[in-house]
N, C-alpha and C positions, 0 to 999 in steps of 0.2 A: 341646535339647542334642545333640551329635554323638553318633551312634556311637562305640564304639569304632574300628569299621570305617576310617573317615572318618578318623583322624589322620593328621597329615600326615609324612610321609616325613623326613628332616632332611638336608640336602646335607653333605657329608663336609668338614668346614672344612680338615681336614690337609691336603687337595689341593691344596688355592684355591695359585694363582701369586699372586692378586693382593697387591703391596704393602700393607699397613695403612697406609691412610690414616690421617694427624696430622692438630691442630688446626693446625699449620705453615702448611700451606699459606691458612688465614683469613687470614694476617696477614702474609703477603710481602711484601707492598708496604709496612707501616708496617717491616717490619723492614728492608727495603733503603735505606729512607731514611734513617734511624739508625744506621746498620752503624756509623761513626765514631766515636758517640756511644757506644754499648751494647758496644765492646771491650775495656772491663777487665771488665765485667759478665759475661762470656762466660765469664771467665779461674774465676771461682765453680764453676762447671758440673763436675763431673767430666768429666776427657778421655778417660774409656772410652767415651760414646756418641757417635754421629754422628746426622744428621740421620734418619737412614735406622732407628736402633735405637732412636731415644728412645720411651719411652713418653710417656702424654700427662701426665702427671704431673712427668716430666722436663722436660718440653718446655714445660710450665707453671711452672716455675722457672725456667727460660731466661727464657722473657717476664717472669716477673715482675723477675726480677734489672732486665733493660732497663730494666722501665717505675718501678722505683723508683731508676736511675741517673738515668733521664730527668725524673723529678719532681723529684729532689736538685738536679742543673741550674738547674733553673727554677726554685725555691723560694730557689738560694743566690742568684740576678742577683737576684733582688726581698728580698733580706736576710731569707728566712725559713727558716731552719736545719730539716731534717730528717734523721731515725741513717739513715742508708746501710745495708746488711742486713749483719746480722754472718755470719763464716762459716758457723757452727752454720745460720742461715736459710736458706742456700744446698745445705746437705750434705745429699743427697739419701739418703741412712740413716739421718738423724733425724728421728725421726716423732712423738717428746715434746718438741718447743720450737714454738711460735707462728710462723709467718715473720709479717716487720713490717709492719702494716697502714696503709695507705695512704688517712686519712681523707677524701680530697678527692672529692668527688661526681665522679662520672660516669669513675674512674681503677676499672682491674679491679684485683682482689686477690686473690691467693691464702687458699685458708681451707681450714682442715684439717677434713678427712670426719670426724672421730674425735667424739663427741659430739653429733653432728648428730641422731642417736636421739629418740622421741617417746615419753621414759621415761617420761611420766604416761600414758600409753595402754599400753604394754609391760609394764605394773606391774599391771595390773586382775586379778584373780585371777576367768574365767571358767571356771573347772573345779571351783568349789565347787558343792555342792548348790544349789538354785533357794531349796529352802527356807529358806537362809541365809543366800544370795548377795544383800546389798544392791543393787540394784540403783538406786534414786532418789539414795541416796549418790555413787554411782558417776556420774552422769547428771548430777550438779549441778557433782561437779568437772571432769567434760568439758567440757562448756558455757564453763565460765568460760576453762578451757583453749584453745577452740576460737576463743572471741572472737574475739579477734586476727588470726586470718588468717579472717575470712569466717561463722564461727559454724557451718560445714560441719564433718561428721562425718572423721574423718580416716582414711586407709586405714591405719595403724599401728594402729589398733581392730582392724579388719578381718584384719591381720595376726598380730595376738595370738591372735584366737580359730583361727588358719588353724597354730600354733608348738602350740599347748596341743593341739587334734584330731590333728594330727599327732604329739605324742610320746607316744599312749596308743592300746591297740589294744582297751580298753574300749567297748563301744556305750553305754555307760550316758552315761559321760564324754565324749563327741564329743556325745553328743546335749546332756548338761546344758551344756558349753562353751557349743554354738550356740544355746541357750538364752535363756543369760545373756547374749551375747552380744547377741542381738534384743532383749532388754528394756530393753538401756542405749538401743539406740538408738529405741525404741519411745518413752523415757520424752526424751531427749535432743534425737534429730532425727530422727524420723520420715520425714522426707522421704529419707532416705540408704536406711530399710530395702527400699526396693525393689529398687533398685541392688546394693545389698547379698546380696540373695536371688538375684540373676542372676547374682554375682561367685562366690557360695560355690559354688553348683551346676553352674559352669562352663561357663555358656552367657551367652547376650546376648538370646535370643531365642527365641520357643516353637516346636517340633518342624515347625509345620505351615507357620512364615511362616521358616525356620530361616535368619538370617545367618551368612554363611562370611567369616571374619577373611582367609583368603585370605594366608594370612605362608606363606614356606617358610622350611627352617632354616636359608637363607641369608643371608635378612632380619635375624634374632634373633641369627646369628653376625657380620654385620657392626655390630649393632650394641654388642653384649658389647668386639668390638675397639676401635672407634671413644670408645665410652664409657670402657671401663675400662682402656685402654692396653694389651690384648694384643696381641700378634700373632697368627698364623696357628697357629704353633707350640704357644706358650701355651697358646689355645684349648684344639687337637687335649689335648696332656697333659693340662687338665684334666677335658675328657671323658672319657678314657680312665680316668683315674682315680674319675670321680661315676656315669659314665654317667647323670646325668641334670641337665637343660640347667639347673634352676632352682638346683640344687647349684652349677657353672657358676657362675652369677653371684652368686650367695653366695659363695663363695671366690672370685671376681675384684673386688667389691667390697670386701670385709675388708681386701686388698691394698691398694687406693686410699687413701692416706694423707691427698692433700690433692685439691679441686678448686677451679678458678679463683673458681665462683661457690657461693656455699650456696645449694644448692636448696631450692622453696617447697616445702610439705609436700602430699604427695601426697593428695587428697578420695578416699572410697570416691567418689562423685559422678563426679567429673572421671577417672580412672579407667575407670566403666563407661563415659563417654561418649565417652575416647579409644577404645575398642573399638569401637562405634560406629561414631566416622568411618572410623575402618580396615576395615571391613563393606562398610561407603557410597559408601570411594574406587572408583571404577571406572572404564574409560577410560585415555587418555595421561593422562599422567603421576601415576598412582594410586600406584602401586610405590614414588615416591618420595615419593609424600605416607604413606602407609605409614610408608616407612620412617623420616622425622622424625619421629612420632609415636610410633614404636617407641623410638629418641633419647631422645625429649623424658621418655618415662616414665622409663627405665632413672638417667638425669640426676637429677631427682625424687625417685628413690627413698632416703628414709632410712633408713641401715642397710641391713646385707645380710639380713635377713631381707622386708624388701620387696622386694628386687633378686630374691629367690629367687622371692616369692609373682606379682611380676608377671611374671617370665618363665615359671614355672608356667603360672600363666593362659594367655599368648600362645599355648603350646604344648599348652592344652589337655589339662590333665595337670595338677590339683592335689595327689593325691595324700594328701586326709586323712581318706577312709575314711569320706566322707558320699554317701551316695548319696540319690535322688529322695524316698524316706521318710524317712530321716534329717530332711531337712530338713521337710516337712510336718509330723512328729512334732514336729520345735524350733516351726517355728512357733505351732500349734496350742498349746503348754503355753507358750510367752513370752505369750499373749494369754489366760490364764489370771491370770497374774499383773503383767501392766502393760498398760496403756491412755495412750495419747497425748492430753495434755493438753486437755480440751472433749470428749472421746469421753465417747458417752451409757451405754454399756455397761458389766455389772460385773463386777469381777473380785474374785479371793480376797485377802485379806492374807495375808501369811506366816504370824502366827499362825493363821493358820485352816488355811492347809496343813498348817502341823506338829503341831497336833492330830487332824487327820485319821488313821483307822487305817490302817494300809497297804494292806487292800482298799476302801477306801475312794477312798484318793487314788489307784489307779490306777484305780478307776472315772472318776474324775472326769478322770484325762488320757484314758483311752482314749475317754471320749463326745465331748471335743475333738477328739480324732484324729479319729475317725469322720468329724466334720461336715466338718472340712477336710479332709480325704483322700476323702471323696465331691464337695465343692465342685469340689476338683482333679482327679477322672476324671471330670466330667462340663466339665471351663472347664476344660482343661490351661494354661494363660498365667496366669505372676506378675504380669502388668501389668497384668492385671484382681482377682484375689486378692488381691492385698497388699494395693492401696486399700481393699478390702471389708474386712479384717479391720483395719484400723485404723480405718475403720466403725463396724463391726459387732460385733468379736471372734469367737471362734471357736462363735456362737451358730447356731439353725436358720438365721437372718432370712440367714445367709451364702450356705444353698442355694437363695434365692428370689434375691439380686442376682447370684450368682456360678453360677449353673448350666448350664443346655444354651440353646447359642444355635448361631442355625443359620452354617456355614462357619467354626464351630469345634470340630474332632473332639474328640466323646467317644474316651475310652479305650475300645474293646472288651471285654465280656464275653468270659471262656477258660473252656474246658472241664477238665475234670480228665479224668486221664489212665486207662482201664482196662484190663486185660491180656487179656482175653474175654470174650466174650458173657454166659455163668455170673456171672463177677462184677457183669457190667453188671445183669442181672437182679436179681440179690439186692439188691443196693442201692438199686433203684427198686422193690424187693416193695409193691403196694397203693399203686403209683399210675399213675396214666396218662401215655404218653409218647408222642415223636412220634420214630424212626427216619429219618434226613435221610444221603442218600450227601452222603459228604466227597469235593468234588471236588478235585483236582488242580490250583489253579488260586491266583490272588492274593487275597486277602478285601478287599475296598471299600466304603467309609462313603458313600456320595455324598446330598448334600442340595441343597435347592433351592429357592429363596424366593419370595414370590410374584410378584417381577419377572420369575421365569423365569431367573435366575443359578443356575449348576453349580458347584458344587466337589465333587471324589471326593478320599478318602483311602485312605492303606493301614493296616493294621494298627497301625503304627508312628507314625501320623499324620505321614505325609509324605505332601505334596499330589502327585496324581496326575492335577489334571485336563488337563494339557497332556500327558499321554502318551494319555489316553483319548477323543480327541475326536468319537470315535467313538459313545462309549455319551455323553456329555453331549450331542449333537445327536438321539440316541435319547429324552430326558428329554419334549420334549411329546408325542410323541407314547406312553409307559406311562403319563402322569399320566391317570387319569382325570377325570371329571366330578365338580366337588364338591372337588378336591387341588388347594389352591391354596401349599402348604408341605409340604414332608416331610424327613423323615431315615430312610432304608433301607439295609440292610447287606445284602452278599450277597456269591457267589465270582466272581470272571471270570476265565471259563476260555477257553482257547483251542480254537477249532471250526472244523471244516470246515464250510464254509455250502452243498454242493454237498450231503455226506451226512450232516451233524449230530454226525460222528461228535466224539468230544472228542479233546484233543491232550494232550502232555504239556506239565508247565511248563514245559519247558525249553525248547518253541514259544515261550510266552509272553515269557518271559526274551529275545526275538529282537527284539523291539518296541524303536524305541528312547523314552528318560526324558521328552526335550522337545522343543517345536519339531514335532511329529510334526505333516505334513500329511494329513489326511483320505485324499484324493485317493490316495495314495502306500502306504496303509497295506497289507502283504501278511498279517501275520499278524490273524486277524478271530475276535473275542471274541463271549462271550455272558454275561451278566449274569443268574447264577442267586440268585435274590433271596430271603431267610430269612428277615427280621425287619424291624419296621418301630418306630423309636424314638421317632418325633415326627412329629406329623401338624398343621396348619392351624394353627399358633401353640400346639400344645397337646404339654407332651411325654409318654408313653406306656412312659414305664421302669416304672411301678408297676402297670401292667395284666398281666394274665397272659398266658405264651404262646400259651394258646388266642387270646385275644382279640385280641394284636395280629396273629399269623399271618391272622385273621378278617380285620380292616383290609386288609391287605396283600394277600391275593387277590381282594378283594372291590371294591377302589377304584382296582387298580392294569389293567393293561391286557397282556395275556402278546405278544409277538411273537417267531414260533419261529425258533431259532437264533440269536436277539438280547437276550431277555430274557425272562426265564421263573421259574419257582418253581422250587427246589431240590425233586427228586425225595424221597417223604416216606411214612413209614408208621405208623399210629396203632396202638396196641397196650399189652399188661398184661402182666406177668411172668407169667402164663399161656401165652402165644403165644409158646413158644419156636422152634417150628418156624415160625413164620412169617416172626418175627424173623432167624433161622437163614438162610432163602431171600434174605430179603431182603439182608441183609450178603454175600453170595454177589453176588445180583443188582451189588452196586456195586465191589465188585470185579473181576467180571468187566468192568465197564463203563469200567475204567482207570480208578476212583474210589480214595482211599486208605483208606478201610473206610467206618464209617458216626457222625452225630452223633447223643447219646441225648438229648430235652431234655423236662424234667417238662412239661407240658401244664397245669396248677392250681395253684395254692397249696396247696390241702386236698388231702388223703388222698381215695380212696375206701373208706370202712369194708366195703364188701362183697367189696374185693379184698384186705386185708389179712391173713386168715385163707388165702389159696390158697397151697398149697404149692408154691414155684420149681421146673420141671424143668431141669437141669442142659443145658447144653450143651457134650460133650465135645468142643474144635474139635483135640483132639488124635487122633481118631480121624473125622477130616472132619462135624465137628458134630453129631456122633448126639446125640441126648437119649437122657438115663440116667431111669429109672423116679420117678415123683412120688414126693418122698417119702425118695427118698436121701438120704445124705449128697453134696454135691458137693466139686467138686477145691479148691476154691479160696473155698468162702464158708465163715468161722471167726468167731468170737466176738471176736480178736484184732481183726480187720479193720476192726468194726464201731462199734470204743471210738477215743474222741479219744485224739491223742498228745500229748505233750508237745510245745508251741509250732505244736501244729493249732489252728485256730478253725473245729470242723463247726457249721455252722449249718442250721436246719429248709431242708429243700427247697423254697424259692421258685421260682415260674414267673416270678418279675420280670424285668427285666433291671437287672443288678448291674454297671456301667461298672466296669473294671480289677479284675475279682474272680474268681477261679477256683475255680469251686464244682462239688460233685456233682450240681444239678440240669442241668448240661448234662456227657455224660459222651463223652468219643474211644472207639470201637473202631477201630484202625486194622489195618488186613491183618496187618502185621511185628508186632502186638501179641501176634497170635494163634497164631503160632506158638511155638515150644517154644525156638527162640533171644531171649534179651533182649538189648536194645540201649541206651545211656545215650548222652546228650548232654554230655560233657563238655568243659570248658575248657580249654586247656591253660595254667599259668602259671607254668613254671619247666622248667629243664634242666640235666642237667648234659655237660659234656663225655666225649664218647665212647672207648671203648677199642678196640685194634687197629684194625681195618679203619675202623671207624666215630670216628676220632678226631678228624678233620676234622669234625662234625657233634652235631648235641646229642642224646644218646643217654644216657639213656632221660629221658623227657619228665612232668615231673608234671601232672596234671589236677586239677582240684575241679567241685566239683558249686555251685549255691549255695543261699546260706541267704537266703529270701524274707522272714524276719521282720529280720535287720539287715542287709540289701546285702552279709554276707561272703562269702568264697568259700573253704570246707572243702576242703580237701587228702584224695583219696579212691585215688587209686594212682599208680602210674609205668611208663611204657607203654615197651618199644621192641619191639613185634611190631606184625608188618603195615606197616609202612612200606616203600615201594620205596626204592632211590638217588636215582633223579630228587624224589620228596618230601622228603629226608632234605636233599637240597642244598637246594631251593627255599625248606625252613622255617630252614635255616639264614643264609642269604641274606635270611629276612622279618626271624628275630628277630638280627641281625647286630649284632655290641658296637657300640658308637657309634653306635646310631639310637635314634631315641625309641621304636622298639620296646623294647628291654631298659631296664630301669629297677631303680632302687635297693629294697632289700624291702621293698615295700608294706605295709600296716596292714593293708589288708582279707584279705589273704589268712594264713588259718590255717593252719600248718603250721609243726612242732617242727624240722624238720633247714635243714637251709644250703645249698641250690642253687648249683651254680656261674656261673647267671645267671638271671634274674627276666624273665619276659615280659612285656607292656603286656596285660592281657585283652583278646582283641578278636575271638575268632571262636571257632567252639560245631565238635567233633570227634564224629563218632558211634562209639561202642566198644561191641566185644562182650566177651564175658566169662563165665567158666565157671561162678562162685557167690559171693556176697558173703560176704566173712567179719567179725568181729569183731577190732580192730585197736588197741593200743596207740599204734601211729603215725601214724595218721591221724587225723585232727579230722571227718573227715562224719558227720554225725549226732549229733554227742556231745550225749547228753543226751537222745537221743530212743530210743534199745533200748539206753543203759548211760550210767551215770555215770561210771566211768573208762575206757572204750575207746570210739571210733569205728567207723567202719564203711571196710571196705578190699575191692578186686575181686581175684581169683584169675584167672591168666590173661588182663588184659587184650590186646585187639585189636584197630587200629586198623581201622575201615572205610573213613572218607570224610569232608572237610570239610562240614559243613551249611551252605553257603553260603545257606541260606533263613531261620537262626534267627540273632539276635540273643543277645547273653551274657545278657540277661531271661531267654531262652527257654530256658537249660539246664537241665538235670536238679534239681530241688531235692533239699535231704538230706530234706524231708518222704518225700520221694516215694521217695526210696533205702530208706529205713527201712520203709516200705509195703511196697517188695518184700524186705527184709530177715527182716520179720517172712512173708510168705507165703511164703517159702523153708525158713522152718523148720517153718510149719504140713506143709507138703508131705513134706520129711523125716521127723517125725511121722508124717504117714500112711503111710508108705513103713515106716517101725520098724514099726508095729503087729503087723501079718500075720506075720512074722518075730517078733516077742515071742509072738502067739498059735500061734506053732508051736512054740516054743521050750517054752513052758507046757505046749500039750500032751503032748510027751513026756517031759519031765520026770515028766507024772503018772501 
């Protein structure tokens, strides 16, 4: 699925000179020949348009008038009497009378858009509980429904559940919708949910093989005109007024009273596989294959609720507040309770759900989740999953057909986040780790099969090997003797190969994406190598990091300033000062601090009982006496939160899971200013000086358990003028940047414009407080307040993180609660002075 990043720009329709093209010009020629003929028909017409102003609906009544003059003709010389169209059929303001149909094969007809709707699909109530929600009922009247045109699932299903997600800002309800939704068509037509699953999620294809639809919003606005009789005009007011394109054609469809032909019913099917071709077109004359294709849907679409949903899609921007877990969560519990006709696998009845006690039955969805939400960070592609769970259901036997294969990226293992050293310490008290500098540099999955085929990814799993072709001709000669397959992960950082020294990323970032020639190449990497995931057909997630680090140095082959081990140091929460030097040592090294990663599964019982020494990195890392209390290790820290899931400290490797056995200390962590990665998604207009510009700017953090995004402050500090115009200029009215107020994002007040999420801002800030007004956190340090920044600041766009990658509200509340531990300590000394004189 795209980035956010990635959406595409939308060209300004207001501007366009060009005429709106009519359906006029198809039929020139039949019309100049009949001009004779078709001149009292004309006389029907309202004489307010010209050729030049009709819409196509007028202009469709023009023809029609003609071709039922010209049938009347020819019906009366052969003595067969037909009604001539009354005025009423003609008056182009009445849109409650029938115009009169023209039964003769192969004659066009006017036919009015008004009931064209796929009421028995529109009608399915997908926002009921699972547990109640008939779903085989539902499945039986589609079917009979669907006969008729092909026995295909139809995209007004698809649409229903896309109307119900969208009018509720419930996670509960988005997820039970797409639910129920999966299980009509699990039980119905199976063959649609694949399609179906690529439609919801707003992609076409998986991150690593990723098709670009390649529309601009010129494409999508000529075709809104050409279809639904706007002009240029029209258009622009109607955007001005939705600001968003899918609104757009929902209210330019509604308009459309009649069209020439009744369009066939749109297939989820046909659908995904118009997106597809338009992927695929490439070459002369793609643009216009394109753009009939973009036509032919919009044409199709019945009701303006699919006119909305498919230009949504186009534009990449569906807007119902389901993101990547959403959907694995829907799926996982639809294959709970429905199985596709001849599948061997079993699932629950309803009565058995609804007997179920309430911890009960979320056990029962959350061990589903698991399995498909492991399936899917180890085999990120619907095109391989969805087959399997129609299979298999959402059983073990999933993670054996659906798991790691090689030159398709796992999802990365992430670190959790620490503030110093101290805390890193306490939290690994009584067990062994390895200290690994964090280089400066891109993180790369690169695998290799035993043909001797390269593919490298990045983090994001976008394929990297055509930018690297550098380290992929480096691949025979690190494999050792005995490595005839593998999957390794590591950093590639940018080096001087003269004196080894490292460079920063922003050397890196000079490289270019594709196409790169060896030969040509100025900026020259090295491949510092961490972990090894899969070895010789065998894969190595379940082994500990001792073991696979063991593999890894053991089998692999070092060549200096090309490819090497990530610099590393073994050590106990005893060895503070070691730990100490060494976090020094990578920072001074231009490294961004250091990675903390368990070493075993098991504890060591003989280091459990050793008391942490603190490291104060507030007074240049001194260690404070065994035995202290420290700044920053509490009782608080220690205990799950509400909507955490701590689990025991595994040395495994956990694909897409961000746990405490691998822990960040980064330099900027260490210091005594904190910093958040927030979002920016909303603004309002500026005052005085700043009024041309959007001043001041809301933020959120987000929430990792439902894809939302909490509203946590409103920033207008630290912005220069040349920033202030630039982002005014990104999120400018009438672009797909600003959009209508999203579901996902929480927040109680009324913006005076809504942003598209799409890039991660770094802020400073003087101390979190507790907040009425803001939603971050709520529910994790207060059931009726949120959590809100005091003095926010802007720094600088993180053009390196993804909106995945921004601040969670777990992790706000983390420092919420150690802000107040710290005040706490700070009252005391001040209370025991107070005490003492008092006595």
């Amino acid at each position: 699925m795209s980035s956010p990043a990635k959406k595409r720009k939308r060209e300004d329709t207001g501007s366009s000179s060009q005429r709106t093209r009519s359906i006029a010009s198809f039929f020139q020629g039949q019309a100049s020949k009949q001009a004779e003929k078709t001149e009292q028909a004309f006389e029907a017409v309202p004489k307010t348009f010209t050729d030049q102003t009709l819409s196509d609906e007028a202009l469709a009544r023009k023809l029609q008038a003609e071709w039922d003059q010209e049938h009347a003709l020819s019906n009366a010389q052969a003595d067969t009497p037909i009604p001539e169209p009354t005025p009423a059929q003609s008056d182009t303001g009445d849109n409650d009378r029938e115009p009169t149909k023209v039964q003769k094969k192969g004659i066009l007809s006017l036919q009015s858009s008004t009931g064209t709707e796929d009421t028995v699909s529109l009608a399915v109530p997908f926002d009921q509980s699972p547990i109640t929600f008939d779903a085989s009922k539902y499945a039986h009247e589609l079917q009979g429904h669907w006969a008729s045109d092909g026995g295909d699932a139809s995209y007004a299903l698809l649409t229903r559940a896309f109307v119900l997600a969208n009018a509720t800002t419930s996670r509960i309800k988005i997820v039970d919708t797409l639910v129920n939704f999966l299980r009509v068509l699990i039980e119905a037509d199976p063959s649609s949910v694949l399609p179906a699953v690529w439609l919801a999620t707003n992609s076409i294809s998986p991150p690593y093989d990723e098709s670009e639809l390649g529309l601009g919003g010129s494409s999508i606005s000529k075709a809104l005109k050409k279809v639904y009789g706007l002009n240029s005009q029209g258009l622009k007011t109607l955007y001005d007024k939705h600001g968003d394109a899918g609104d757009v054609a929902f209210e330019a469809k509604k308009r459309q009273s009649f069209t020439l032909m009744k369009p066939k019913p749109l297939r989820i099917k046909g659908v995904y596989q118009s997106l597809k071709k338009i992927a695929m077109s490439k070459g002369s004359g793609s643009q216009e294959t394109k753009q009939r294709i973009v036509e032919k849907l919009l044409q199709d679409a019945r009701g303006a609720e699919e006119s909305r949903y498919i230009v949504r899609t186009l534009v990449q921007n569906l807007r119902i507040g389901a993101v990547k877990t959403t959907m694995l969560i829907a799926l996982a519990r639809a294959f709970l309770y429905s199985k596709p006709e001849g599948a061997e696998f079993s699932i629950y009845s309803q009565q058995e759900m609804s007997q179920m006690k309430k911890e009960e039955l979320a056990e029962t969805y959350s061990n589903a989740e698991e399995i498909v939400k492991a399936s899917y960070a180890r085999h990120p592609d619907y095109d391989d999953l969805v087959p399997c769970l129609l299979e298999v259901g959402a059983t073990d036997e999933l993670l054996v057909r659906c798991g790691l294969q090689l030159h398709i990226p796992l999802r990365p293992m992430l670190g959790s986040i620490t503030r110093d050293l101290s805390d890193m310490l306490t939290k690994l008290q009584g067990r062994e780790f390895s200290c690994e500098y964090k280089y400066d540099g891109q993180r790369a999955q690169v695998h290799c099969d035993v043909q001797g085929k390269v593919s490298i990814f990045s983090r994001h799993l976008e394929n990297m090997t055509e930018k690297y072709p550098d380290l992929v001709s480096l691949v025979p000669e690190i494999r050792g003797e005995g490595v005839s397959s593998f999957i390794l992960e590591g950093e590639v950082v940018a080096v001087d190969q003269e004196t080894g020294e490292l460079q920063a990323f922003q050397i890196l970032t000079n490289r270019a994406k594709k196409n790169v020639d060896i030969g040509a190449i100025k900026v020259n990497v090295c491949l510092f190598a961490f972990d090894l995931m899969y070895l010789n057909g065998q894969p190595l997630l379940d082994r500990s990091f001792r073991e696979r680090r063991e593999l890894l140095r053991s089998l692999f082959v070092e060549i200096p300033k090309r490819f090497t081990w990530v610099k590393s140091l073994d050590a106990t929460s005893a060895d503070s000062e070691a730990v100490l030097e060494f976090f020094k040592s990578a920072t001074d090294t231009k490294c961004e601090g250091i990675m903390v990663k368990v070493l075993d599964n098991m504890p060591k019982p003989d280091l459990e009982g050793i008391d942490t020494p603190a490291v104060d990195t507030a007074t240049n890392g001194t260690p404070t006496t065994p035995g202290q209390p420290t700044t920053n290790s509490n009782k608080a820290d220690s205990k799950p939160t509400k909507n955490t899931r701590r689990k025991a400290l595994l040395s495994t490797y956990e694909p897409d899971k961000r746990l405490e056995s691998w822990l960040k200390v980064k330099k900027d962590y260490s210091t005594s200013s904190e910093t958040l990665d927030l979002i920016p998604v909303a603004g309002w207009h500026g005052q005085g000086r700043k009024a041309k510009w959007w001043s001041p700017i809301l933020l959120a953090v987000r929430n990792p358990e439902t894809g939302s995004l909490e509203a946590v402050t409103k920033c207008m500090s630290g912005f220069t003028d040349k920033f202030y115009q630039a982002n005014k200029d990104k999120y400018a009215e009438g672009t797909t940047n600003v959009i209508s107020r999203p579901s996902y994002v929480e927040y109680y007040g009324e913006p005076d414009v809504w942003f598209e999420p799409q890039e991660v801002w770094e802020m400073a800030f003087a101390d979190i407080t507790l907040s009425p007004t803001y939603t971050a956190a709520l529910g994790l340090v207060s059931d009726e307040r949120g959590l809100s920044l005091r003095f926010p600041r802007f720094l600088k766009v993180r053009e390196d993180k993804s909106i995945d990658e921004a601040t969670t509200s777990d992790y706000l509340a983390y420092l919420w609660r150690k802000q107040s531990e710290r005040t706490k300590q700070e009252e005391r000394p001040v209370e025991d002075a107070l005490g003492w004189q008092e006595e």
